[in-house]
N, C-alpha and C positions, 0 to 999 in steps of 0.2 A: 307557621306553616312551612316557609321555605327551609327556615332549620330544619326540621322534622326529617323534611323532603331529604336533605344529606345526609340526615343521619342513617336514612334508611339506606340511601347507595351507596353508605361507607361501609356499611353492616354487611351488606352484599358481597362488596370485594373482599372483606376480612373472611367471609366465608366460601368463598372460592380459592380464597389462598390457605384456610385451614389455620389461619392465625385467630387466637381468641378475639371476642367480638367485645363482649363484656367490662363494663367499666368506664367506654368512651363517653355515654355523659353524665354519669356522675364524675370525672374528670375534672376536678374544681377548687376554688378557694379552700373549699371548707376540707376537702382530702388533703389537703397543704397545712392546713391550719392544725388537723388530726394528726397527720404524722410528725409535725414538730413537738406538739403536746407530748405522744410518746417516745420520744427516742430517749434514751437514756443516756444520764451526764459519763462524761469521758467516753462517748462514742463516736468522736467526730472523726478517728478514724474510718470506722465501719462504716460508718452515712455517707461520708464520700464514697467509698465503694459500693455504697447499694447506688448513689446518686447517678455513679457512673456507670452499674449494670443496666438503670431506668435509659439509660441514653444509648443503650446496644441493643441490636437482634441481628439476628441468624436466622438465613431464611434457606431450607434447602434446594435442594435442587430441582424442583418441583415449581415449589412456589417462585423462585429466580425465573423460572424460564415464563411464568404466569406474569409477570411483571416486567416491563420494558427500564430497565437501570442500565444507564451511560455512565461513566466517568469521563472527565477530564484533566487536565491540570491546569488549576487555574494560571491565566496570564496576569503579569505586570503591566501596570501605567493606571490610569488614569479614566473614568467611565465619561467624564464629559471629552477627552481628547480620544476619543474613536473614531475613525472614520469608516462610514458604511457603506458600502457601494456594491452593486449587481457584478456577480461573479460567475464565469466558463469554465466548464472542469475541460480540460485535455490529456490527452496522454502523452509522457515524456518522449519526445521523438525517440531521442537515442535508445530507450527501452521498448522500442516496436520494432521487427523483423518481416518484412512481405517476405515472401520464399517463393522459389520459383528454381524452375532448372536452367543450367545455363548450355544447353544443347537440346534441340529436337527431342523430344522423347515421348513415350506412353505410357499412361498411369499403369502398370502392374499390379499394385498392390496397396493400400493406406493404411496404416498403421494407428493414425489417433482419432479422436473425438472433437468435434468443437465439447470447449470448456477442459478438455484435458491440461493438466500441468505435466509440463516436458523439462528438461534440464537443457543445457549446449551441447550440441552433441546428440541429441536424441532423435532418429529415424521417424519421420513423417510421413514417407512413404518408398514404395520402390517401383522406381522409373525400369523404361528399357530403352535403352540409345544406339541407334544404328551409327551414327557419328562417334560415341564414344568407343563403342565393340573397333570397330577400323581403328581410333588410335589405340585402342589394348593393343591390337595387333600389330601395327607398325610398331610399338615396342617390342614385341616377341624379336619381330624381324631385326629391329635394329641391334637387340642384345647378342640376335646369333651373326650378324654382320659383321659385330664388332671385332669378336673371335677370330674369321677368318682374315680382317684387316689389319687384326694388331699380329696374326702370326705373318702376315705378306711382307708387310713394316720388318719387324724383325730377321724377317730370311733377307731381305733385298739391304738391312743394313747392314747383317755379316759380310754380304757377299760384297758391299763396295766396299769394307775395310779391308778386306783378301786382295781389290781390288780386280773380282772377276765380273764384276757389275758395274753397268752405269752410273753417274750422281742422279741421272735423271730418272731411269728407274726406280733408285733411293727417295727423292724427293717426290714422286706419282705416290709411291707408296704410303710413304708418311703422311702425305697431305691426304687420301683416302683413309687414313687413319682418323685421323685429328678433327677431320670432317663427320667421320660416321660417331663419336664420339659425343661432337657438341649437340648432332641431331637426336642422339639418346639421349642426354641432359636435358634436350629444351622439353622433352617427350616426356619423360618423368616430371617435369618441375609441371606441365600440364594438366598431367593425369594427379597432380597432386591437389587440384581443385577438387576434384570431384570424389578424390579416396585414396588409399594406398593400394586399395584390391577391387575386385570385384564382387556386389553384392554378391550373400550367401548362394542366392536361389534365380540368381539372373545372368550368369555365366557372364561373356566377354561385352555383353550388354545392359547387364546389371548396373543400374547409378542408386545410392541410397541418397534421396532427398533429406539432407539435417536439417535442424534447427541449428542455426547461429548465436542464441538465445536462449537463453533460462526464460520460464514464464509460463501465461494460459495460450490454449488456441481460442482464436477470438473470431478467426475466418478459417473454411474449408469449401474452398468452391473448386471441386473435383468431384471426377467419378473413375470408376475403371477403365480402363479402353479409352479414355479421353486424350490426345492427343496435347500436349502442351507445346508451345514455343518456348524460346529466351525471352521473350517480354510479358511470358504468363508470371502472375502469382499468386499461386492460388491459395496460398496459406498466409495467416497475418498471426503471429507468438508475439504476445504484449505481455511487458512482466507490468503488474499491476500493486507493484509495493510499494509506489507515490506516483500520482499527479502532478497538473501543472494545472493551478486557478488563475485565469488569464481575467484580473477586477478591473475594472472601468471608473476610476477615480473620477470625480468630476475636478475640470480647471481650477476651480476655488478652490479645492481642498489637497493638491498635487505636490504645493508646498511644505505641507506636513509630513510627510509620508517620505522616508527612507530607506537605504536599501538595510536590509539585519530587522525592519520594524517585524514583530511577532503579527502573526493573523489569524485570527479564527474565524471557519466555512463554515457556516452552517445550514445545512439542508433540513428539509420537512416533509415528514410523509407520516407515519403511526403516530411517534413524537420527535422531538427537533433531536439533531445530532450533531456535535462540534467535533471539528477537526484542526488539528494546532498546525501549521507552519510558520513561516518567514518569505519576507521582501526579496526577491535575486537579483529582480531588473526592474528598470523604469522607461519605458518608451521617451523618448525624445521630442515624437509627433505626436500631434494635436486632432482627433479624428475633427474631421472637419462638422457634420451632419448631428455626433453626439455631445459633442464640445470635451469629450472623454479623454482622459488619456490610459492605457492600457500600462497594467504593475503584473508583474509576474510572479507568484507564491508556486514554491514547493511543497505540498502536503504527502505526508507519509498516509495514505489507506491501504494497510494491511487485512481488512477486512471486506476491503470494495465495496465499501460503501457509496464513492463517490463517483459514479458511474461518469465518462468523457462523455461530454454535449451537453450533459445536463446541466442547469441554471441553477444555482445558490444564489446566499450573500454570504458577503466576507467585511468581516471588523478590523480594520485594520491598528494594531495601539501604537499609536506615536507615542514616540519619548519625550515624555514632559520629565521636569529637572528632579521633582521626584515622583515613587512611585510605590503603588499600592496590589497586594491581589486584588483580582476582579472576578467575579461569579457570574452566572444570568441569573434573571430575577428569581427564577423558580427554583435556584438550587437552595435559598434560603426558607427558610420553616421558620415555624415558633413553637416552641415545648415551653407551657407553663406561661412564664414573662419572658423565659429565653430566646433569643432569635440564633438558632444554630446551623450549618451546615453538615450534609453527611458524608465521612469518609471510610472508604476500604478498611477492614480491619487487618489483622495479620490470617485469621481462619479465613474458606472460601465460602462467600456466604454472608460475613460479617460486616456490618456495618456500625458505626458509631454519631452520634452525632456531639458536634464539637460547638459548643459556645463559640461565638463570635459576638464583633464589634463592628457594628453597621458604619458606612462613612456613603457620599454623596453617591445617587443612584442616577443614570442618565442611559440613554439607548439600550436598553433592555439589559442594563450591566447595575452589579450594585460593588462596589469598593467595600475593603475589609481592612477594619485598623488594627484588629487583632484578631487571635485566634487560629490562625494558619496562614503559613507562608508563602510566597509565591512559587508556581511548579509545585502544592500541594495537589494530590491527587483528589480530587471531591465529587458527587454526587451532582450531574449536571440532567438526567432527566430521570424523574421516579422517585424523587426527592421529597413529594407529597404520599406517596402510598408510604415509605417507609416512615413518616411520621405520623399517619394513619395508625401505623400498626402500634408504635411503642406507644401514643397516646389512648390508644382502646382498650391495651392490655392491664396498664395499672403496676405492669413488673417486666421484669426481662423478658421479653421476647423468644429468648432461647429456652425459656419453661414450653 
């Protein structure tokens, strides 16, 4: 009965995904036992080639998006030398930007969306500054000041080389010079915080708020006509192309664990999803309350998957002397007697599955003695549908 029961919610899914259904249980000895019967002598080429089309499909784009398939690449070491521990996603300081203006001003204008991707450089909003307009202006003033003090300089030094002029008129001069000079300098080097010019559409009070940062907006807490200080910031741009997994090693287990050790996050919500990085840092202290000590992994989510606050776990592989790929448990299948895993093909779409060679299974990891090598890219959740399919079908898949 319970068989039955599967075979019917297999039938189900093959028929949502529009893969043949047919053939899953007649799928047996005796179809093994048939096809050897016929194949014919000196075909051992060809039978490997049909052996290895029975181990592919191609699933479009359709049925892909119907089925939740991860890859990974599998990591090196060891399944009983992992260490597990509760893991804090955060976001890489240095990769976060608060923004804010650095004078008085009034929101004029906003320019992005929370969730927008901005570049450095890219206009967030435009401010209006009564502090800034007054120093555009002292500019103006200073650049025509200067004119008039470098010609006064000039005439009052012809004139004490003629010697019809004072030195001290000479020296008033020049020192009104040299002075209105460095006040223009320090003017410019000021206005050079905030721009070279004046925003388009805001005259001598125009500020265009940037970003300092590539990345998303992640905060917008402004309105129009809202009035901001220098210790507002109302904008938070976080590039979100890695993490920082802040793991809670326990005491006993701190000893193992080094800096370069590989890691993989794994989070759950539809199905489980792994994320590769490495060790950076190791805390020194000892939380007193969890007896924890805090490891710092950097993981690459390009996808954002691994949202900051949120709670994983993380594997951490220690370096034992030698060392094997590792899989989790469900990326391994059985087709026929074979125990295989599934890898990417070169088409999009394709998948294969590759014979392997089982070796010791521990924390939801299984070692591979053969069959694929470490940083092979393989099939880490989905790994039952797509054997689902090639085992129902009786032939390629991509029929």
């Amino acid at each position: 009965m319970l068989q039955k029961k599967i075979l019917t919610c297999l039938t189900a899914v093959l028929v949502a995904l529009g893969l043949p259904t047919t053939g899953y249980a007649q799928e047996s000895n005796h179809q093994n036992e048939k096809s050897e019967q016929h194949q014919p002598a000196g075909g051992d080429e060809h039978a490997g080639e049909e052996a290895q089309n029975k181990r592919r499909i191609h699933l479009t784009s359709e049925q892909a998006a119907l089925l939740d398939i991860e890859t990974m690449p599998a990591p090196s070491g060891r399944a009983e030398s992992l260490v597990s521990a509760p893991v804090e996603i955060q976001f890489v300081p240095s990769q976060v930007a608060t923004v804010g203006p650095l004078l008085e001003s009034k929101v004029a204008e906003i320019k992005v969306d929370l969730g927008d991707k901005v570049r450095s450089g890219d206009v967030l909003a435009i401010l209006s500054s009564v502090g800034l307009a007054d120093i555009r202006s002292r500019l103006k003033s200073l650049e025509a000041r200067k004119v008039t003090a470098e010609a006064e300089f000039k005439r009052e030094k012809e004139l004490e080389e003629q010697g019809i002029s004072s030195e001290e008129d000479y020296l008033s001069a020049r020192a009104s010079y040299l002075t209105t000079i460095a006040e223009l300098e320090a003017t410019r080097e000021k206005l050079k915080i905030f721009g070279d010019s004046a925003a388009s559409n805001g005259g001598l009070a125009g500020y265009a708020l940037r970003s300092p940062i590539s990345g998303v907006v992640e905060k917008l807490d402004v309105s129009i006509g809202l009035t901001l200080t220098p210790t507002d910031t109302p904008f938070m741009v976080v590039n979100t192309s890695s993490v920082w997994a802040m793991i809670k090693v326990s005491e006993t287990d701190i000893g193992q664990v080094s800096p370069g050790d590989e890691v993989r996050v794994t989070t759950r919500g539809k199905s489980e999803s792994y994320h590769p990085g490495k060790v950076t840092w190791i805390s020194r202290v000892l939380d007193r309350e969890s007896r924890t000590i805090a490891v710092r992994a950097e993981i690459e989510a390009p996808d954002s998957r691994l949202r900051p606050y949120s709670f994983a776990t993380a594997e951490i592989m220690t370096q034992p002397e030698s060392k094997v790929p590792l899989v989790p448990g469900d990326a391994v299948q059985t087709i026929g007697q074979q125990d295989v895993v599934f890898v990417p093909g070169k088409e999009r779409g394709e998948y294969e599955a590759v014979p392997v060679t089982l070796g010791d299974e521990a924390n939801g990891w299984i070692e591979i003695r053969s069959g694929i090598e470490p940083d092979t890219t393989i099939v880490s959740s989905g790994a039952f549908d797509l054997m689902s399919a090639i085992t129902s079908s009786g032939r390629s898949a991509s029929h």
